[in-house]
C-alpha positions in Angstrom: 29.2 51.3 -30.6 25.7 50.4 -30.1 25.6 47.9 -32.6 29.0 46.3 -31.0 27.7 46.2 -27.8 24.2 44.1 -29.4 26.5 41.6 -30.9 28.8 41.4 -27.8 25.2 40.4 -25.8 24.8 38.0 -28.2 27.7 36.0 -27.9 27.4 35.9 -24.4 23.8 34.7 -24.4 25.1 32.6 -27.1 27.4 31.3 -25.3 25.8 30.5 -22.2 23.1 28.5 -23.8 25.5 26.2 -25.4 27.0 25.9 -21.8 23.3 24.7 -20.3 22.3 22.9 -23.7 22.8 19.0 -23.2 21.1 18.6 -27.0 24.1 19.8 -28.3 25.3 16.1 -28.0 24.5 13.6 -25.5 26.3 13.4 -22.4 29.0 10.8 -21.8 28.9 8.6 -18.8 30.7 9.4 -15.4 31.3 8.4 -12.5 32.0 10.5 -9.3 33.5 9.8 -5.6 32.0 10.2 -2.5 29.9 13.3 -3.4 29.0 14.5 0.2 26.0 14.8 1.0 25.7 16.2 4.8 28.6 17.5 7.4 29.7 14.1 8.6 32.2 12.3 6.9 30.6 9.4 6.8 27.9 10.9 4.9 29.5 10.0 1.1 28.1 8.6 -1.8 29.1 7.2 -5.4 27.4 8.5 -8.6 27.3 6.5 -11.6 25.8 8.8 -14.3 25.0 7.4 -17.7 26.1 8.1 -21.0 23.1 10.2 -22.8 21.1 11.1 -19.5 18.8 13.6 -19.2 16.3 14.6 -16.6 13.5 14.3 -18.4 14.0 10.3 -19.1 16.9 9.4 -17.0 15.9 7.4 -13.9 17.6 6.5 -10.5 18.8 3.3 -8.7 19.7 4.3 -4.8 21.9 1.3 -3.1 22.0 0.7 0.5 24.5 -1.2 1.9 24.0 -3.7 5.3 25.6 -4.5 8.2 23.3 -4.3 11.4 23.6 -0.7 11.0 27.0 -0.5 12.5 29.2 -2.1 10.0 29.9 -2.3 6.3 30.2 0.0 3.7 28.9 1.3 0.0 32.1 -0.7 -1.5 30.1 -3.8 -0.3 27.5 -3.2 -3.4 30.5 -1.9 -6.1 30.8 -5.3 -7.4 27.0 -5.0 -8.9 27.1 -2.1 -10.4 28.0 -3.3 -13.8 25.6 -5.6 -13.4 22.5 -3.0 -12.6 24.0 -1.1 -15.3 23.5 -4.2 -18.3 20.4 -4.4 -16.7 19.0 -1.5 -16.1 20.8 1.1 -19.1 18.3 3.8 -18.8 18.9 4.4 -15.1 21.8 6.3 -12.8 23.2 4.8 -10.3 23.7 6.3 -6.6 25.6 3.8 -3.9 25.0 5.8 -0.2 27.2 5.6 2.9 25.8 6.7 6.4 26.5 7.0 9.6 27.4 3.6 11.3 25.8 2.7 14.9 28.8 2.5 17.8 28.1 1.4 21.8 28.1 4.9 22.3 26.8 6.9 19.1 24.4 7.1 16.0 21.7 4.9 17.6 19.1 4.5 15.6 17.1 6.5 13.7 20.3 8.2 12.9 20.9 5.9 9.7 17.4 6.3 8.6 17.8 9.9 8.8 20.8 9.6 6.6 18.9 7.6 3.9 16.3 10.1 3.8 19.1 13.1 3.8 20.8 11.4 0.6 17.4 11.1 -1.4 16.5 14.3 -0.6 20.1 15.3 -1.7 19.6 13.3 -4.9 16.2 15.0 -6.0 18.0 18.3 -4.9 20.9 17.5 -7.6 18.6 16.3 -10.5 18.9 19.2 -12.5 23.0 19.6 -11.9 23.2 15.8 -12.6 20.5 15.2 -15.7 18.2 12.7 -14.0 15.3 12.9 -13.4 13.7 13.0 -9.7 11.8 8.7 -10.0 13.6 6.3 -8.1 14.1 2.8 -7.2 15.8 2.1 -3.9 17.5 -1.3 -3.1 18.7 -2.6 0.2 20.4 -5.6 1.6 19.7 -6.5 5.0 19.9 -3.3 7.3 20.0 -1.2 4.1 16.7 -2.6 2.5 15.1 -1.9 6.1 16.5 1.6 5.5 15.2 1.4 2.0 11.8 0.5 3.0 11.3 2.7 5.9 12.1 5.5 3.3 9.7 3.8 0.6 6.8 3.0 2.9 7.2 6.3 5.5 7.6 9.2 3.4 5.5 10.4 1.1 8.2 12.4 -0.9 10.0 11.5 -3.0 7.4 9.0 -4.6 9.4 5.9 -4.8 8.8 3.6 -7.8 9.7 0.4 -6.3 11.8 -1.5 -3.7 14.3 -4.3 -4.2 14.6 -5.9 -0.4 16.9 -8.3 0.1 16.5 -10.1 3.0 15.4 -6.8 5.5 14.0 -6.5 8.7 11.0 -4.8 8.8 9.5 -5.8 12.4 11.9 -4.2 14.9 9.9 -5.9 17.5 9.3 -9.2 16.2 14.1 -9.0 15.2 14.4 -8.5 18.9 12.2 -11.3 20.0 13.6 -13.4 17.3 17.2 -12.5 19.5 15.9 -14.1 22.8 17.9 -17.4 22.6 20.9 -15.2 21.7 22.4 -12.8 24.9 24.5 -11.1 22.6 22.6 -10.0 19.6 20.1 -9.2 21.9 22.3 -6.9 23.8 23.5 -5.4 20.7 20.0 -4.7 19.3 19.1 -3.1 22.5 21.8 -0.6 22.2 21.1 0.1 18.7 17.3 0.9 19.8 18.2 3.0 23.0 16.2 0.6 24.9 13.2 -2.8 24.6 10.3 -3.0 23.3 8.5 -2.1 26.7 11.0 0.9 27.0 10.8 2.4 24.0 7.7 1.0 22.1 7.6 4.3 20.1 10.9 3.8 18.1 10.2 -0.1 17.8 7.0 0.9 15.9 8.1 3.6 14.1 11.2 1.7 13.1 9.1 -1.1 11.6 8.3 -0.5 7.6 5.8 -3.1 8.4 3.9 -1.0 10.3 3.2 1.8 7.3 1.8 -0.4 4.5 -0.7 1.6 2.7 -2.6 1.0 -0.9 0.1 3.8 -1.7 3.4 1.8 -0.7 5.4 1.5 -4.2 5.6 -2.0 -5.8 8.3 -4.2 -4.0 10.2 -7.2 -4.9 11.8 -9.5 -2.1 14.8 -11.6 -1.6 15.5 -14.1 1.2 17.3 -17.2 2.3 15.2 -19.9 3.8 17.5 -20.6 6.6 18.2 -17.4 7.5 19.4 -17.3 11.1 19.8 -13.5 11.4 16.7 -12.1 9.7 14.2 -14.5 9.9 12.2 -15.6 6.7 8.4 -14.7 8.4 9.7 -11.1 8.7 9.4 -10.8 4.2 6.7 -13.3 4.7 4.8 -10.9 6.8 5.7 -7.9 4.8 4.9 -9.5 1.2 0.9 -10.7 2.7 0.4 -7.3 4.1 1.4 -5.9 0.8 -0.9 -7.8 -1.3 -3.6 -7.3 1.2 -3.2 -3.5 0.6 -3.5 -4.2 -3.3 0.4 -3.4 -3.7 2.6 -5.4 -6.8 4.5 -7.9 -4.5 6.9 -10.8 -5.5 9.2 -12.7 -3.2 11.7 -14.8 -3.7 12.7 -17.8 -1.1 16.0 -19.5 -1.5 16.5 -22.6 -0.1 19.1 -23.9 2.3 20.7 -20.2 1.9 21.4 -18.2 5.1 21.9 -14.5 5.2 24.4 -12.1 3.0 26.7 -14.4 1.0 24.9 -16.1 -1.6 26.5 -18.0 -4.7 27.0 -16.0 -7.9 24.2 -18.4 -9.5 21.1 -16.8 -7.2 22.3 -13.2 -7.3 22.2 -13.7 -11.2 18.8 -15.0 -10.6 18.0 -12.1 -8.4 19.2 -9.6 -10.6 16.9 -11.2 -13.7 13.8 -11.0 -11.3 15.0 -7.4 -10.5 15.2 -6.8 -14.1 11.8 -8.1 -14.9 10.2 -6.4 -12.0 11.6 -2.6 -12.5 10.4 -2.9 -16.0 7.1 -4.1 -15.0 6.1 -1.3 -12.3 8.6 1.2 -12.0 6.8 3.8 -13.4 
């Protein structure tokens, strides 16, 4: 009896091991649907895991998508996932939703709480998901401000580096930028729960520009030269106060291009830079 209950312990054990054991055989690649990562429905993202991960080796790509913080959606960046993934093989790939700003809801900072609830999620779910907890975060537009703020702001996670395409990151100097244009203006002011003079505090703290350290993680920057939304002097800024601090900093100017829709020749070009640069200083 005694010695049947020994071997019964050890198939069990056995067992179990072989459950939790990825060197059994590498892992194959998957790819899972709006994983939730807070209450709201809204708060969804898409995991693409690759084939022989592990979270000793595998690292982490986090998209956020733009929109002026109250439109668009993680589909927006589907498209380039392939691509990231020929580029990028070692790496996972998480594409975030968050809450979208209305006229009367989710003002801002709610979307940069939500970028910093999904990384925290995503370090939280290394060990279910075999990566490891290093991470790159790229942004277009309103999501590379969000993916800044979270890069330059918080000291944990310890980004590896930032792929900004074409963000703000001087809330003050967007909303002066807006003065010829009522509407934006308007719009911006509703988004910020006030101006400038009203509510300085948010402005600043909403500005990745404004926490540059010698610690910020290497970034690489994208923008159009005509650029009638975010204007050029806002990566301009960012990328000299960068290299002032001593922090890896490329950027990218493209001319006669505006903002968002670029010809399938640049982003190709972008995504080579991207390549380059991740495999330079992410680590």
């Amino acid at each position: 009896m005694k010695r049947l209950l020994i071997i019964s312990f050890s198939i069990v054990v056995f067992i179990s091991c072989k459950k939790n054991d990825v060197s059994n055989g590498p892992l194959p690649a998957q790819t899972i649907s709006n994983i939730s990562y807070g209450a709201d429905a809204a708060q969804k993202m898409d995991l693409y895991l690759p084939a022989g991960r592990t979270a000793d080796s595998t690292k982490l790509v986090v998209l956020v998508h733009g929109g002026a913080w109250s439109i668009g959606d993680k589909s927006d960046f589907t498209s380039y996932i392939s691509t990231l993934q020929q580029k990028l093989p070692g790496y996972a790939v998480a594409n975030i939703n968050y809450r979208l700003a209305t006229t009367s809801a989710n003002h801002f900072p709610t979307q940069e709480n939500d970028m910093k609830s999904a990384v925290d999620f995503l370090v939280s779910k290394s060990t279910s998901y075999h990566y490891s907890q290093e991470m790159v975060l790229l942004g277009a537009s309103a999501g590379a401000h969000m993916a800044l703020l979270q890069a330059y702001k918080y000291s944990s996670p310890k980004i590896l580096a930032v792929v900004d395409f074409f963000g703000p990151t001087d809330m003050t100097g967007l909303y002066n930028f807006y003065a010829s244009n009522t509407t934006d203006q308007l719009a911006f002011q509703i988004l910020m729960n006030g101006t400038p003079a009203s509510n300085a505090s948010l402005y600043s703290q909403s500005s990745p520009i404004n926490f540059v350290t010698t610690q910020s993680p290497p970034t690489i920057i994208f923008h159009g030269s005509i650029d009638n939304v975010v204007p050029v002097d806002q990566s301009t800024s960012l990328k000299n106060k960068l290299l002032s601090a001593g922090v890896a900093a490329e950027m990218t100017v493209y001319p006669n291009l505006g903002h968002d829709v670029w010809p399938a020749a640049t982003m190709d070009d972008a995504f080579n830079k991207i390549e380059a640069f991740i495999k330079a200083n992410a680590h």
